[in-house]
N, C-alpha and C positions, 0 to 999 in steps of 0.2 A: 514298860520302859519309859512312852513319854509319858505317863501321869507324875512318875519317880523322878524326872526330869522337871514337869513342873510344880511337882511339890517341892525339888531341892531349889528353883527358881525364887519360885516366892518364899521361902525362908529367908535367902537373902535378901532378897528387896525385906523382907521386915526387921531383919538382925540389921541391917543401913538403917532404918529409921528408927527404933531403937537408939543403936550407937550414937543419932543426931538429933536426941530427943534432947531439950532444955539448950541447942549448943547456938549462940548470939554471935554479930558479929564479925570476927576475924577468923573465928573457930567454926563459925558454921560459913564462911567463905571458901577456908581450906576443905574443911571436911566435903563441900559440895565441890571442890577440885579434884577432891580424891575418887568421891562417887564419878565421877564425869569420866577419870582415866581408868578407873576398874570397869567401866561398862565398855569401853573400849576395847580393852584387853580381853572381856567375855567376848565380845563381837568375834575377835580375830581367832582366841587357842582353839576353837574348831576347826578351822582351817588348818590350823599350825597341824593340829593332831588327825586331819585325812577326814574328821568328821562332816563339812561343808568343804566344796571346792575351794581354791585363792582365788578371791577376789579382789587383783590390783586395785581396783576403785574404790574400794571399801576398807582397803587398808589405807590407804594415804588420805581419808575421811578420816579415819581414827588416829590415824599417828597423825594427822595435825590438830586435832583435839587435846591430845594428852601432849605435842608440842606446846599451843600454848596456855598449857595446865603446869606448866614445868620450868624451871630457870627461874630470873628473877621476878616472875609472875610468882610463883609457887613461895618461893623466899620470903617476899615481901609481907605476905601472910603469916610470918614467925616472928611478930614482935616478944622482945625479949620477955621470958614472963606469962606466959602466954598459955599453957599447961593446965587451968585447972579444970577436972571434971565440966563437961564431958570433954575435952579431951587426950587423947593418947598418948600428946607429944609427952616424950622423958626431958627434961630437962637438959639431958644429955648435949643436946641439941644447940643452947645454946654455949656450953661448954669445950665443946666442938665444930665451933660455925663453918669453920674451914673446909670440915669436912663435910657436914651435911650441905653447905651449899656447893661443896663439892659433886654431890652425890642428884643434887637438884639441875645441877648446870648437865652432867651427864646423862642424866635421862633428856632433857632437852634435847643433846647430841644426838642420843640414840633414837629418840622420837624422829627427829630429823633423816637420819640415815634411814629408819621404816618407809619413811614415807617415799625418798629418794630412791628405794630400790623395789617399790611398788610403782612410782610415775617411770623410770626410767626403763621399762621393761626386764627389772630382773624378776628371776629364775623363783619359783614355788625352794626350793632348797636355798635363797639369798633370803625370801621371805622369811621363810623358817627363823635363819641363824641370826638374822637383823632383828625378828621379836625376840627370840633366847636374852639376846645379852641386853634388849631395855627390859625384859622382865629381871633380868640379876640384876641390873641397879635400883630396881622399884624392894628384889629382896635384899640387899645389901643396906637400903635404908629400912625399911622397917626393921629389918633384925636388930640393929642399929640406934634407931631413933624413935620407934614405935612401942608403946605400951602394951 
């Protein structure tokens, strides 16, 4: 079980370099903001899921990581235009800036609210439901705005 663990480990670490293979820039800034908050998020859904205890410290480590990976940090990174191979962004994106920096400003929120109910002593079930909904605005964008 862990070899299958670290075999599907290092898959991903090489499907990330892969995906950021030739990417310069603005494109390989974001895309190194995105690796930054999915390693994050690997850190915590074990805990989320009973597999590693909650670690309050270690969560409000990571939700201020992907805090400021998020907002007008994150945005800033989407000049118009900005789409071609390698990256994923759809176009969409600037077609709808509203909503995607929409959807940028609220993960910030929910970054923030992670991290707030890991320092302030809440509850493994506050932990829980505070990672759920920054994980649904992390999938509401990609579904969204992702290639």
């Amino acid at each position: 079980m862990l070899l299958g663990a670290a075999v599907a480990s290092t898959m991903t670490v090489s499907i990330a370099a892969i995906a950021h293979e030739g990417a310069t820039g603005v494109v390989k800034e974001r895309m190194d903001g995105m690796k930054a908050i999915g390693q994050q998020v690997k850190i915590m859904v074990p805990m989320m899921k009973g597999a590693l205890p909650y670690d309050p410290e270690q969560v409000a480590k990571s939700a201020a990581i992907i805090e400021g990976n998020s907002g007008e940090t994150f945005t800033t990174l989407f000049p118009e235009g900005s789409n071609e191979h390698p990256s994923e962004a759809l176009s969409d994106i600037w077609d709808d800036w509203s909503k995607f920096s929409g959807l940028a400003n609220e993960l910030n929120s929910k970054a923030a609210d992670l991290k707030t109910v890991a320092t302030n002593g809440g509850s493994e079930d506050d932990f829980k439901a505070a990672l759920g909904q920054m994980m649904q605005t992390c999938k509401s964008c990609h579904s969204d705005f992702k290639d």
